[in-house]
PQR file with spaces between the fields and no chain letter, atoms N, CA, C, O and H, PARSE charges and radii, in Angstrom:
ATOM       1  N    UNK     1      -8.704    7.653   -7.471 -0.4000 1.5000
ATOM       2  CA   UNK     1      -8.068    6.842   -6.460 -0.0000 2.0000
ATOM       3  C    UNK     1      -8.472    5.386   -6.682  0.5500 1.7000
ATOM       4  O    UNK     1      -9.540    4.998   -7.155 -0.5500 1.4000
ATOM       5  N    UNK     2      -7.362    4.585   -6.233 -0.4000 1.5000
ATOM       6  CA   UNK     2      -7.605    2.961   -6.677 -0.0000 2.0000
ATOM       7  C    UNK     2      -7.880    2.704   -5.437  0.5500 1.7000
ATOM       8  O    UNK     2      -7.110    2.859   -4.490 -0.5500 1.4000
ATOM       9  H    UNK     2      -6.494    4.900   -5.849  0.4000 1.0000
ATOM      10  N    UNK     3      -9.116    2.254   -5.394 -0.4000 1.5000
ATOM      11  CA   UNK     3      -9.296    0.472   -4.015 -0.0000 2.0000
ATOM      12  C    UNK     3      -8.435   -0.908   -4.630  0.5500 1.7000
ATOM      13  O    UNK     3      -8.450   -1.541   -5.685 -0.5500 1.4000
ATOM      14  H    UNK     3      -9.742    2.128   -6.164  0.4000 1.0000
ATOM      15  N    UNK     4      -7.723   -0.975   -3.400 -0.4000 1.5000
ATOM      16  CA   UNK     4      -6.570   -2.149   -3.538 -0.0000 2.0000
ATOM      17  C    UNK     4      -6.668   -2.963   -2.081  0.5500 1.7000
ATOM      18  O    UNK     4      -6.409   -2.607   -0.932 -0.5500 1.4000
ATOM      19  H    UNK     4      -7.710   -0.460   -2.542  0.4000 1.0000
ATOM      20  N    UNK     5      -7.144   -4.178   -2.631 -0.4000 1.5000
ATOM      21  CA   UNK     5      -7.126   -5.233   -1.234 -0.0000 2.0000
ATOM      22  C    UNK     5      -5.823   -5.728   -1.372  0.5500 1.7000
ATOM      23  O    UNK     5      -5.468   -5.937   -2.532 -0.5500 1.4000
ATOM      24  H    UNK     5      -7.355   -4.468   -3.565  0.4000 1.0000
ATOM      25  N    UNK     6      -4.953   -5.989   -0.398 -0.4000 1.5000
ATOM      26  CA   UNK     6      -3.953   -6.652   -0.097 -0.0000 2.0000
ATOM      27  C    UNK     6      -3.649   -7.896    0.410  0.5500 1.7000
ATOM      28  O    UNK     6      -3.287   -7.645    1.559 -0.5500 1.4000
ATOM      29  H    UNK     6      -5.241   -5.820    0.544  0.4000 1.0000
ATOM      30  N    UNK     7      -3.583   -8.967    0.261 -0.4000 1.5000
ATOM      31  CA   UNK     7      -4.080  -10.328    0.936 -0.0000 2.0000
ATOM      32  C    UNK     7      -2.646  -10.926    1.012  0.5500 1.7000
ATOM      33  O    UNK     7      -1.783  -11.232    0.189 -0.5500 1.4000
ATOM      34  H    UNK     7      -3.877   -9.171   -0.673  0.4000 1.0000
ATOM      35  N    UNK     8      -2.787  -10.959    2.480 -0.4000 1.5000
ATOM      36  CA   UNK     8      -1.526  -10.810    3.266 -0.0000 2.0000
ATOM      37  C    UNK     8      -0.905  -10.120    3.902  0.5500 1.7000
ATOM      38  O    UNK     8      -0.154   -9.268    3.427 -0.5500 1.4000
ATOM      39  H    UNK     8      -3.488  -10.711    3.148  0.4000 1.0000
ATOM      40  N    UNK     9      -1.096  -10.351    5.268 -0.4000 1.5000
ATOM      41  CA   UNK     9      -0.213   -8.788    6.195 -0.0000 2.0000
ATOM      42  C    UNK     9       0.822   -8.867    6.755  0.5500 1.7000
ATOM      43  O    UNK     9       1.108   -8.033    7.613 -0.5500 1.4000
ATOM      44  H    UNK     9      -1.707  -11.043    5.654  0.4000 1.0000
ATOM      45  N    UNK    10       1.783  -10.019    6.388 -0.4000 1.5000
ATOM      46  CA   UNK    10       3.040   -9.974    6.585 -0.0000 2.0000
ATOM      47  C    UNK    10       4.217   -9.095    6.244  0.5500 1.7000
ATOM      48  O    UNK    10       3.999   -7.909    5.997 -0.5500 1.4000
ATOM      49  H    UNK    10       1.551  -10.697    5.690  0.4000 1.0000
ATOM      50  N    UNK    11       5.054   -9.420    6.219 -0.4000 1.5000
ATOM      51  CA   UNK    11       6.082   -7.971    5.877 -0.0000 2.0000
ATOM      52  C    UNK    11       5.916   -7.661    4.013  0.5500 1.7000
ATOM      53  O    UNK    11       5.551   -6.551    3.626 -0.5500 1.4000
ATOM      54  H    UNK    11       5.231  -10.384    6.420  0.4000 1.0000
ATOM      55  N    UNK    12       6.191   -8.631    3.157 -0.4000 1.5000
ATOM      56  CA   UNK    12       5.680   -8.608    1.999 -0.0000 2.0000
ATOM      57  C    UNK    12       4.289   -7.703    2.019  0.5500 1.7000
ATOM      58  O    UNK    12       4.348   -6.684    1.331 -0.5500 1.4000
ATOM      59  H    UNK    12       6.488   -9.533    3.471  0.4000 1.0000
ATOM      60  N    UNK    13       3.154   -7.927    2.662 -0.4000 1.5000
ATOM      61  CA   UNK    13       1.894   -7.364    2.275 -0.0000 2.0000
ATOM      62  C    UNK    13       1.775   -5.958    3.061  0.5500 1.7000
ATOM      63  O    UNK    13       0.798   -5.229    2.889 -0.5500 1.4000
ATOM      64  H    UNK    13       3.106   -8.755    3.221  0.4000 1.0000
ATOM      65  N    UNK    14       2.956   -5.586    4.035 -0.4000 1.5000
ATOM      66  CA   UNK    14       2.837   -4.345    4.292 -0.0000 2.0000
ATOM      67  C    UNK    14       3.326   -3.501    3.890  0.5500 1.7000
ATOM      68  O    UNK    14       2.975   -2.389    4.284 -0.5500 1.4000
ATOM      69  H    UNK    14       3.749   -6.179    4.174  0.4000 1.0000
ATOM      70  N    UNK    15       4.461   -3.644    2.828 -0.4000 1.5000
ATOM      71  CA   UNK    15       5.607   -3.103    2.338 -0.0000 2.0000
ATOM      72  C    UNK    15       4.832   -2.485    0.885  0.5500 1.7000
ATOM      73  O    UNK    15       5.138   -1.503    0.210 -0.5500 1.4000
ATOM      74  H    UNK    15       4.746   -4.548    2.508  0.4000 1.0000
ATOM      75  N    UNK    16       3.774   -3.427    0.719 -0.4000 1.5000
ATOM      76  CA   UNK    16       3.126   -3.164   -0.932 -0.0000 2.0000
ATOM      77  C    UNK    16       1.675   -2.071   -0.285  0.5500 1.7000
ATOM      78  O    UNK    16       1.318   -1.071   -0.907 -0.5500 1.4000
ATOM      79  H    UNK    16       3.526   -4.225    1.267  0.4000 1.0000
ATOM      80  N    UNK    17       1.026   -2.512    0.997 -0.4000 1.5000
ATOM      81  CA   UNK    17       0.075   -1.827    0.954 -0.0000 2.0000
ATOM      82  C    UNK    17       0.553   -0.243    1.486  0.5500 1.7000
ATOM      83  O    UNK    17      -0.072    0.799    1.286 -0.5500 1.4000
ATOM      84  H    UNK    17       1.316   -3.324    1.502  0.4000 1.0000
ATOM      85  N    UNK    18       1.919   -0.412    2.259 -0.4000 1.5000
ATOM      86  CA   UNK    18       2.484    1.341    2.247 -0.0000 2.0000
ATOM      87  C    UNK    18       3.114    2.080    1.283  0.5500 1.7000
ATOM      88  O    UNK    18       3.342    3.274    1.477 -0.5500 1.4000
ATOM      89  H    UNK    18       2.427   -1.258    2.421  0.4000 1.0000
ATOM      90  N    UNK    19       3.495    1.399    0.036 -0.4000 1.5000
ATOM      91  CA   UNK    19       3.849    1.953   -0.938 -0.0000 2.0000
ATOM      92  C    UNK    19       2.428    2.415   -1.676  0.5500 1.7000
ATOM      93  O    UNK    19       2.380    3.623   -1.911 -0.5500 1.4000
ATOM      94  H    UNK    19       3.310    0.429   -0.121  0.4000 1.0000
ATOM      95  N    UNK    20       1.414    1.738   -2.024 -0.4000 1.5000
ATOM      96  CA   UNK    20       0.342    2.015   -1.942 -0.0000 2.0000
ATOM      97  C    UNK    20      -0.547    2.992   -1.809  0.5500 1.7000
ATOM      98  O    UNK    20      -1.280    3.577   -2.606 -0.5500 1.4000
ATOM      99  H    UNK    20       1.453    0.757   -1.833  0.4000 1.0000
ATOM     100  N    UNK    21      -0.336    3.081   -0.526 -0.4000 1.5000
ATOM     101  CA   UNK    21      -1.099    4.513    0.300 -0.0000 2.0000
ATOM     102  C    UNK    21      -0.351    5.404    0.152  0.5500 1.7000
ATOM     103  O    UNK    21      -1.049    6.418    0.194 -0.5500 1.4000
ATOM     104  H    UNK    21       0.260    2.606    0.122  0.4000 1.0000
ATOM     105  N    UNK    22       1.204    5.818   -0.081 -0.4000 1.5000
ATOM     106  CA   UNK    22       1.759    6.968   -0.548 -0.0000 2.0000
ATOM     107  C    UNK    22       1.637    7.403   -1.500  0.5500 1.7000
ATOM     108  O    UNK    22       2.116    8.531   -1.621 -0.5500 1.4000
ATOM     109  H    UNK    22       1.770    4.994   -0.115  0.4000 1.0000
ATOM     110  N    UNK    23       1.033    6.868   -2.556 -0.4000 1.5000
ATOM     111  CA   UNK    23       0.889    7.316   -3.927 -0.0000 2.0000
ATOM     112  C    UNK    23      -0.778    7.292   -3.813  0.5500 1.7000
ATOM     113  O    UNK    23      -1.500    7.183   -4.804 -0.5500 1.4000
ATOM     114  H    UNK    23       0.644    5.952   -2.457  0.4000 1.0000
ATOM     115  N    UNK    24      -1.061    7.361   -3.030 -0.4000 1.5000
ATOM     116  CA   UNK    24      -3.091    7.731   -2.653 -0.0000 2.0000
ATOM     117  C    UNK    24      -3.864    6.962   -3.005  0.5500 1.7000
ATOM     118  O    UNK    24      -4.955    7.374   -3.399 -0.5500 1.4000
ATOM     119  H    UNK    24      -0.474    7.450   -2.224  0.4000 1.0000
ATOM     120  N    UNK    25      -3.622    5.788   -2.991 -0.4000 1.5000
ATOM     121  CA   UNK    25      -4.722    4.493   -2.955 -0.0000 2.0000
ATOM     122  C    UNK    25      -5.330    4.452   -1.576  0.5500 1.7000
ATOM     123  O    UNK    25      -4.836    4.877   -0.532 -0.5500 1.4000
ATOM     124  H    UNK    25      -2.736    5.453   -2.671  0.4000 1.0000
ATOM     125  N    UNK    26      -6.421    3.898   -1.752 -0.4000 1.5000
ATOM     126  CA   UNK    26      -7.046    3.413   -0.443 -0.0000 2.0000
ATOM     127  C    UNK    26      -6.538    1.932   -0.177  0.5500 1.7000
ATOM     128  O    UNK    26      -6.787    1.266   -1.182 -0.5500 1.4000
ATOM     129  H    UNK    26      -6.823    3.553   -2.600  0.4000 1.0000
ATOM     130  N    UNK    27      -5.931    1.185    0.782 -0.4000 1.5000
ATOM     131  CA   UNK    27      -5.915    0.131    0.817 -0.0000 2.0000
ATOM     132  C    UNK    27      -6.408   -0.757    1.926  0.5500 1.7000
ATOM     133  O    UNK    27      -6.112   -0.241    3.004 -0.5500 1.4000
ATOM     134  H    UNK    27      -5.728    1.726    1.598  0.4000 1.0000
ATOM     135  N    UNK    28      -6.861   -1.566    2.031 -0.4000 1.5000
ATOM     136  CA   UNK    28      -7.425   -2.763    3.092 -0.0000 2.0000
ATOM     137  C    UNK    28      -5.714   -3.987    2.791  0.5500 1.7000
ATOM     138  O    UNK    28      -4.954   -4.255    1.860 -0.5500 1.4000
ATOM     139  H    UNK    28      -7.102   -1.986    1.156  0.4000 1.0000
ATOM     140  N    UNK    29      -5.882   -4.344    4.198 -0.4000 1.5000
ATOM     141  CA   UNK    29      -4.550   -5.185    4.390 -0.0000 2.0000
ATOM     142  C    UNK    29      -5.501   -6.627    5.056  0.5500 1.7000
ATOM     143  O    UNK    29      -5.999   -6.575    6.180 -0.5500 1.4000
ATOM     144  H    UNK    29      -6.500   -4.126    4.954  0.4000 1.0000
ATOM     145  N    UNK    30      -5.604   -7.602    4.340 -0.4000 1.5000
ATOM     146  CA   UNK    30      -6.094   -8.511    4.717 -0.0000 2.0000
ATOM     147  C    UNK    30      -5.237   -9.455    5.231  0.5500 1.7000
ATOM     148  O    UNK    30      -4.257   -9.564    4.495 -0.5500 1.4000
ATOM     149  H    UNK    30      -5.199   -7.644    3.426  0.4000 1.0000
ATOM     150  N    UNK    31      -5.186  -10.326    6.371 -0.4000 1.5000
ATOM     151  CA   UNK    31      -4.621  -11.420    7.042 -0.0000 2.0000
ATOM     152  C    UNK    31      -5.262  -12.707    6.388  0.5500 1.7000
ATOM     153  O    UNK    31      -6.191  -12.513    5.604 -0.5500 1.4000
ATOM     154  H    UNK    31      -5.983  -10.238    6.969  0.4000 1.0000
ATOM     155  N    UNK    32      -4.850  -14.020    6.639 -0.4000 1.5000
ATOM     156  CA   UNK    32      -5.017  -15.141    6.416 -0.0000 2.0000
ATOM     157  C    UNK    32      -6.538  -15.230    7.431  0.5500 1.7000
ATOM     158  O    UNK    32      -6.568  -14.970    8.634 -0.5500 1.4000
ATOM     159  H    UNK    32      -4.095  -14.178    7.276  0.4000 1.0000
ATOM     160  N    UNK    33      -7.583  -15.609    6.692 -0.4000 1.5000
ATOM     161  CA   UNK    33      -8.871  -16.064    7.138 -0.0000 2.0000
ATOM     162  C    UNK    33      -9.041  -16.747    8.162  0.5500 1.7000
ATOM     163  O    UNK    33      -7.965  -17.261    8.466 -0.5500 1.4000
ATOM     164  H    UNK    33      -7.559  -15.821    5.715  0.4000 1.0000
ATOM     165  N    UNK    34     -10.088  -17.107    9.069 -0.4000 1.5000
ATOM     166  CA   UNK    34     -10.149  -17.790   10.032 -0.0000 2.0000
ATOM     167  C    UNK    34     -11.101  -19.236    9.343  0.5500 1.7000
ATOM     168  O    UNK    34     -11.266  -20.341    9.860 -0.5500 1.4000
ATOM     169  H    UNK    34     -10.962  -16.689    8.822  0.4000 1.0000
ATOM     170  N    UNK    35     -11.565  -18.751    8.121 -0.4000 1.5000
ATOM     171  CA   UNK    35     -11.710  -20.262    7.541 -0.0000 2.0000
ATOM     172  C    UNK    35     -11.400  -20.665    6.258  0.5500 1.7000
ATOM     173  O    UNK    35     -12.128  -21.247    5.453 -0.5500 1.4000
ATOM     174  H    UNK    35     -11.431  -17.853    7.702  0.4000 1.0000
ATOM     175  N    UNK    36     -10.038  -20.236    6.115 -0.4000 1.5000
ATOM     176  CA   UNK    36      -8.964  -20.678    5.443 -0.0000 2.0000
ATOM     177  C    UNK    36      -9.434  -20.025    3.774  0.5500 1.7000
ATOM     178  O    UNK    36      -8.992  -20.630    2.797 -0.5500 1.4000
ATOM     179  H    UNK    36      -9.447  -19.763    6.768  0.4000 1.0000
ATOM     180  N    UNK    37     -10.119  -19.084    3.610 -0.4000 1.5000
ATOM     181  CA   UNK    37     -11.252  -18.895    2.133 -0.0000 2.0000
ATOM     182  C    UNK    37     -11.749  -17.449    2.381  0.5500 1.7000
ATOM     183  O    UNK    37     -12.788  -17.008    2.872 -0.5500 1.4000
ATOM     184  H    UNK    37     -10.478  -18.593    4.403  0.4000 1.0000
ATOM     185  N    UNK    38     -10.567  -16.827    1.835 -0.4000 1.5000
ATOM     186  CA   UNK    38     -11.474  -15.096    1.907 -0.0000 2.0000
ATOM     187  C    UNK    38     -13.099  -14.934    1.531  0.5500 1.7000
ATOM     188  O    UNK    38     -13.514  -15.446    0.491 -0.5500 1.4000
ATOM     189  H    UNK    38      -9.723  -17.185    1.436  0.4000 1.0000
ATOM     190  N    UNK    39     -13.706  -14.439    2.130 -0.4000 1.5000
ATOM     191  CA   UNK    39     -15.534  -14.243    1.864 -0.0000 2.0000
ATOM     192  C    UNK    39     -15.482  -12.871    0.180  0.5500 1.7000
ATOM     193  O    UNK    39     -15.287  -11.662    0.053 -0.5500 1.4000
ATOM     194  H    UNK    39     -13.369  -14.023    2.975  0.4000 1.0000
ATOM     195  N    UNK    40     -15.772  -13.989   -0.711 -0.4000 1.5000
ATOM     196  CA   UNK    40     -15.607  -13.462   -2.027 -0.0000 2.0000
ATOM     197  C    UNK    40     -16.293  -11.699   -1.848  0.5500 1.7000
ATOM     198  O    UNK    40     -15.867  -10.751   -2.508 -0.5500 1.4000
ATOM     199  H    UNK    40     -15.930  -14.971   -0.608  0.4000 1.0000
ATOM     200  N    UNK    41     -17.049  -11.636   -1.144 -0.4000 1.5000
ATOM     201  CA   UNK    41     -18.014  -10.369   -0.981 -0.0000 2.0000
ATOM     202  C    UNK    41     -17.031   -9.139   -0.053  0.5500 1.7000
ATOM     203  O    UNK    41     -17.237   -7.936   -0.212 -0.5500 1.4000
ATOM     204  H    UNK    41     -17.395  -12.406   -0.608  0.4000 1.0000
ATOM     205  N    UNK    42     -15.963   -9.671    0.911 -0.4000 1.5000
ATOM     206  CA   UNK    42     -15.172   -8.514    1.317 -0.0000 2.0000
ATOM     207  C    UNK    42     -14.336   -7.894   -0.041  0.5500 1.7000
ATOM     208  O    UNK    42     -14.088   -6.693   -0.153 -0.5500 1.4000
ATOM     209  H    UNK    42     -15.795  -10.648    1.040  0.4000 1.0000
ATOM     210  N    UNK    43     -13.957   -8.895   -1.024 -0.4000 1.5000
ATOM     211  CA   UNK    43     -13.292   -8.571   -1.874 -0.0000 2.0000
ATOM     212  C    UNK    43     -13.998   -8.204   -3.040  0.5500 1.7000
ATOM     213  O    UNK    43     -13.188   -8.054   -3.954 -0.5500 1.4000
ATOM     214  H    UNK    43     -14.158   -9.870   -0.933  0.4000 1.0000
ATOM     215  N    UNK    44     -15.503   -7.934   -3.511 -0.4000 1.5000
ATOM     216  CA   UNK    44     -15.812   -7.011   -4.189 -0.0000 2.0000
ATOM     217  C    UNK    44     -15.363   -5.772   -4.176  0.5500 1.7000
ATOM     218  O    UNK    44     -15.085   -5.345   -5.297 -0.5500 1.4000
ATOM     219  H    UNK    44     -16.161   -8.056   -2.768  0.4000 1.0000
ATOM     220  N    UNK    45     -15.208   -5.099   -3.359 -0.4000 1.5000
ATOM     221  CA   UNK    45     -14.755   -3.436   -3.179 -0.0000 2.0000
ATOM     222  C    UNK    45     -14.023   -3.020   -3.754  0.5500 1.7000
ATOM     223  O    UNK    45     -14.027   -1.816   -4.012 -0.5500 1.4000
ATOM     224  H    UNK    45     -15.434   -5.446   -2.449  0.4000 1.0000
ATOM     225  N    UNK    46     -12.875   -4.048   -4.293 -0.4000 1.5000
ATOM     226  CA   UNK    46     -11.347   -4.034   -4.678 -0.0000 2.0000
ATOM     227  C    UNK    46     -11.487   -3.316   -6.618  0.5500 1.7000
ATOM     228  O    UNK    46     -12.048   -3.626   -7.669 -0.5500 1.4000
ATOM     229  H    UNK    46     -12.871   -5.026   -4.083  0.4000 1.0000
ATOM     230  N    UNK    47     -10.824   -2.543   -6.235 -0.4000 1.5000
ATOM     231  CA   UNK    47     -10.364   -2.386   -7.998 -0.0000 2.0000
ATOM     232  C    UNK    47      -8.830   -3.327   -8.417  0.5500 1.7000
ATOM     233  O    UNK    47      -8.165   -3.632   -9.408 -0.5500 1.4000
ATOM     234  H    UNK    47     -10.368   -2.292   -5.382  0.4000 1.0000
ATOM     235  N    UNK    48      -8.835   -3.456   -7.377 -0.4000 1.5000
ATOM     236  CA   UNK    48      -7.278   -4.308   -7.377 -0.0000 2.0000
ATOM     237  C    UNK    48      -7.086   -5.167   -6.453  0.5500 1.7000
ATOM     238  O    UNK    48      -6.980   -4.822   -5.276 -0.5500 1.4000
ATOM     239  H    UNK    48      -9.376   -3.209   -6.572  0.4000 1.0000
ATOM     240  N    UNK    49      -7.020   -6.288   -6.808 -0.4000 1.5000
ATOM     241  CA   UNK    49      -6.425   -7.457   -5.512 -0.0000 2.0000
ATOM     242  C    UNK    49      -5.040   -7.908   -5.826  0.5500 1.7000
ATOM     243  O    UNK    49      -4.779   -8.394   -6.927 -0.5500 1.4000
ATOM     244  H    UNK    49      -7.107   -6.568   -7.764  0.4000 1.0000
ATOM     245  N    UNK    50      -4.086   -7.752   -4.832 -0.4000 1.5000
ATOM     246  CA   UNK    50      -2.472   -7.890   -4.620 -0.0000 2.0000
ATOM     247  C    UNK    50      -2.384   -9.117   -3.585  0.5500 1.7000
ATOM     248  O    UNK    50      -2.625   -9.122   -2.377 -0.5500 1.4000
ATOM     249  H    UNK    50      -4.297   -7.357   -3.938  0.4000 1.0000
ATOM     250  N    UNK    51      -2.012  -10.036   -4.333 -0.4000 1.5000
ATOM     251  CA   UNK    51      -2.209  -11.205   -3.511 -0.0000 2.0000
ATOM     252  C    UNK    51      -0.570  -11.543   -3.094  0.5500 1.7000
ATOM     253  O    UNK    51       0.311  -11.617   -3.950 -0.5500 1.4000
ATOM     254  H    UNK    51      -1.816  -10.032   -5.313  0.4000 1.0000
ATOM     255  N    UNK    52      -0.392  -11.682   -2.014 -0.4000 1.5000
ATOM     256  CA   UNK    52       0.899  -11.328   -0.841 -0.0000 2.0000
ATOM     257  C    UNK    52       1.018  -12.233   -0.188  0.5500 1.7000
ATOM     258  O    UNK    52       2.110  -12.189    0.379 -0.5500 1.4000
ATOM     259  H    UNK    52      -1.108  -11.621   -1.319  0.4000 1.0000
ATOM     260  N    UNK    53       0.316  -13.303    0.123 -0.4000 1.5000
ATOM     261  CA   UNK    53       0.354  -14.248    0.527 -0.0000 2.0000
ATOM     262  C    UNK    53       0.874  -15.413    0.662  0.5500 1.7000
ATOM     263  O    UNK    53       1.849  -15.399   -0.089 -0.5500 1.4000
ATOM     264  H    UNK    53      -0.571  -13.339   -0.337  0.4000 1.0000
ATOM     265  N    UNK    54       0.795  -16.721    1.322 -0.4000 1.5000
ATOM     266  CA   UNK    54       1.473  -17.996    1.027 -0.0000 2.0000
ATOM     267  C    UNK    54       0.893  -18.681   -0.169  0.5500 1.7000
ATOM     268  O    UNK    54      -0.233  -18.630   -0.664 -0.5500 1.4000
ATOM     269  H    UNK    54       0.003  -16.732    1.932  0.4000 1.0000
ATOM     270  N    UNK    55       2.274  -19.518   -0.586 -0.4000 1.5000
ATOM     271  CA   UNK    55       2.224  -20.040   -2.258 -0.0000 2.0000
ATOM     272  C    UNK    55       0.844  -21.121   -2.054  0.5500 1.7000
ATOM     273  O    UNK    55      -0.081  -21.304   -2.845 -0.5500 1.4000
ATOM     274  H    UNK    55       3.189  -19.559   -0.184  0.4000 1.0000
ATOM     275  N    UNK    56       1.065  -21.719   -0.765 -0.4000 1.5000
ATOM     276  CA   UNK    56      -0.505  -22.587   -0.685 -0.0000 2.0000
ATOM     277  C    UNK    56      -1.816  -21.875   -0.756  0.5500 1.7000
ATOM     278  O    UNK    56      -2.817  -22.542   -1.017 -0.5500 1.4000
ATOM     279  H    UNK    56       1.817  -21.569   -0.122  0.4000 1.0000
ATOM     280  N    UNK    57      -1.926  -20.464   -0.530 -0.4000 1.5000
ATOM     281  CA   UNK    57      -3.160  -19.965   -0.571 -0.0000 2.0000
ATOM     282  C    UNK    57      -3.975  -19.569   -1.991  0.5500 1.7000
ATOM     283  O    UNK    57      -5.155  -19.533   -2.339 -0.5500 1.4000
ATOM     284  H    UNK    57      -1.113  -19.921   -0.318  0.4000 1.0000
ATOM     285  N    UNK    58      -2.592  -19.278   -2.648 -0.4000 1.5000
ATOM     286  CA   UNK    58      -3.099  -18.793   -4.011 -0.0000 2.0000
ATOM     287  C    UNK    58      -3.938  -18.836   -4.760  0.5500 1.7000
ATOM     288  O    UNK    58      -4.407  -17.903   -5.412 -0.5500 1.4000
ATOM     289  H    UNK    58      -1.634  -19.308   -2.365  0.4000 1.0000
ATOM     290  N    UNK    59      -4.418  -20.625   -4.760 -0.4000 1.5000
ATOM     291  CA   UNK    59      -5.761  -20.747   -5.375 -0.0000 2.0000
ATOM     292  C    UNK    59      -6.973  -20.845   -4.889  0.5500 1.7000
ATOM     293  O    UNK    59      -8.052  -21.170   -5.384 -0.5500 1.4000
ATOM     294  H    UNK    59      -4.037  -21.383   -4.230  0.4000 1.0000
ATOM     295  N    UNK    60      -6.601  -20.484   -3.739 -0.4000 1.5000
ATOM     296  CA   UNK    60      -7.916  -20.045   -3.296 -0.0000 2.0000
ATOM     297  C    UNK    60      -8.353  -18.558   -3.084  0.5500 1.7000
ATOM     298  O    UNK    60      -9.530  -18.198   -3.135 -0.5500 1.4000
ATOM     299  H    UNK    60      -5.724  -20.220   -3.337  0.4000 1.0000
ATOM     300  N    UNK    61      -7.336  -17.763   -2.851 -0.4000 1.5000
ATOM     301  CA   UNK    61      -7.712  -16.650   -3.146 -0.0000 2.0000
ATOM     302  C    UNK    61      -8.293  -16.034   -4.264  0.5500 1.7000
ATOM     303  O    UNK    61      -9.241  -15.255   -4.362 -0.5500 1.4000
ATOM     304  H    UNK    61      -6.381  -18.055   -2.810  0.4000 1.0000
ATOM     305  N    UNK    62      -7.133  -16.808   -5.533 -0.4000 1.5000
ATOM     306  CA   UNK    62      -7.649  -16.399   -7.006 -0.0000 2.0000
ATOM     307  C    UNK    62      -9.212  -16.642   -7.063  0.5500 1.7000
ATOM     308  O    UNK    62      -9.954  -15.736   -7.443 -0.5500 1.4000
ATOM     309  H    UNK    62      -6.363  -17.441   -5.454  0.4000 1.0000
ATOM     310  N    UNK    63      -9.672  -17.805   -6.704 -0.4000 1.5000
ATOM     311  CA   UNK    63     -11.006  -18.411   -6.587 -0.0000 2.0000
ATOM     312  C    UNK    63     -12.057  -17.495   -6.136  0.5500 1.7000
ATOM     313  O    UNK    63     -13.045  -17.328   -6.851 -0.5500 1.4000
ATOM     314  H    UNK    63      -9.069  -18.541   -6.396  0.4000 1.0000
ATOM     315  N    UNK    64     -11.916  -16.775   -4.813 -0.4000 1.5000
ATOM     316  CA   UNK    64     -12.694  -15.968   -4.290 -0.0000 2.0000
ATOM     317  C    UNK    64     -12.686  -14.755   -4.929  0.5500 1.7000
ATOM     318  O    UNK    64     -13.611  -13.950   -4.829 -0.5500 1.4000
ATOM     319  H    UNK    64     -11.113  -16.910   -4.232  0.4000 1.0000
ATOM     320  N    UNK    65     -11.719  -14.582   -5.563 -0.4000 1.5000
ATOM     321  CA   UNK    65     -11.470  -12.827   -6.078 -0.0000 2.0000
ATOM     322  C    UNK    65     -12.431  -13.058   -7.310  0.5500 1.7000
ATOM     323  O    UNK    65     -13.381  -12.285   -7.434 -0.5500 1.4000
ATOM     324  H    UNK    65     -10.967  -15.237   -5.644  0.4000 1.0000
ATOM     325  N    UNK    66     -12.245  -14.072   -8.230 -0.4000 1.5000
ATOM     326  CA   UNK    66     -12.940  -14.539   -9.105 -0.0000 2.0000
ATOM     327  C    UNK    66     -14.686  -14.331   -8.911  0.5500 1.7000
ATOM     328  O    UNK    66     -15.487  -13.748   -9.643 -0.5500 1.4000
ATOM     329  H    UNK    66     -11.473  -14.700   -8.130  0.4000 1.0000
ATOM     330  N    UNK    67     -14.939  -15.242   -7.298 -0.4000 1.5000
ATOM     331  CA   UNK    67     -16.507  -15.213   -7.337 -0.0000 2.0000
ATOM     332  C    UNK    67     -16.945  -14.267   -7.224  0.5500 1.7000
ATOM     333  O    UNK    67     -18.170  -14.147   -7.242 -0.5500 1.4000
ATOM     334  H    UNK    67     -14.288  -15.715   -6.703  0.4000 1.0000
């Protein structure tokens, strides 16, 4: 089974994290941060990060998935 963070829980990021879970992934559905910078350490867990999000967030997500 794959761990897959989803970053973004809008209709885009729910549509990928329920396709997801039907084929037996575990998934976490992450929302937009309350300080604008996912905490690189929720996103260790991930065997997969699906970034779903707004085009402004991107590099910062990449950034955190990175650290």
């Amino acid at each position: 089974m794959t761990t897959t963070i989803v970053l973004g829980d809008g209709p885009l990021g729910q549509t990928i994290a329920t396709v997801l879970r039907g084929r037996g992934d575990a998934v976490e559905l992450l929302g937009r941060p309350v300080g604008e910078r996912h905490d690189p350490g929720t996103l260790r867990a991930a065997d997969v990060i699906v970034d779903a999000s707004r085009a402004d967030a991107v590099a910062s997500n990449v950034e955190a998935a990175l650290d």
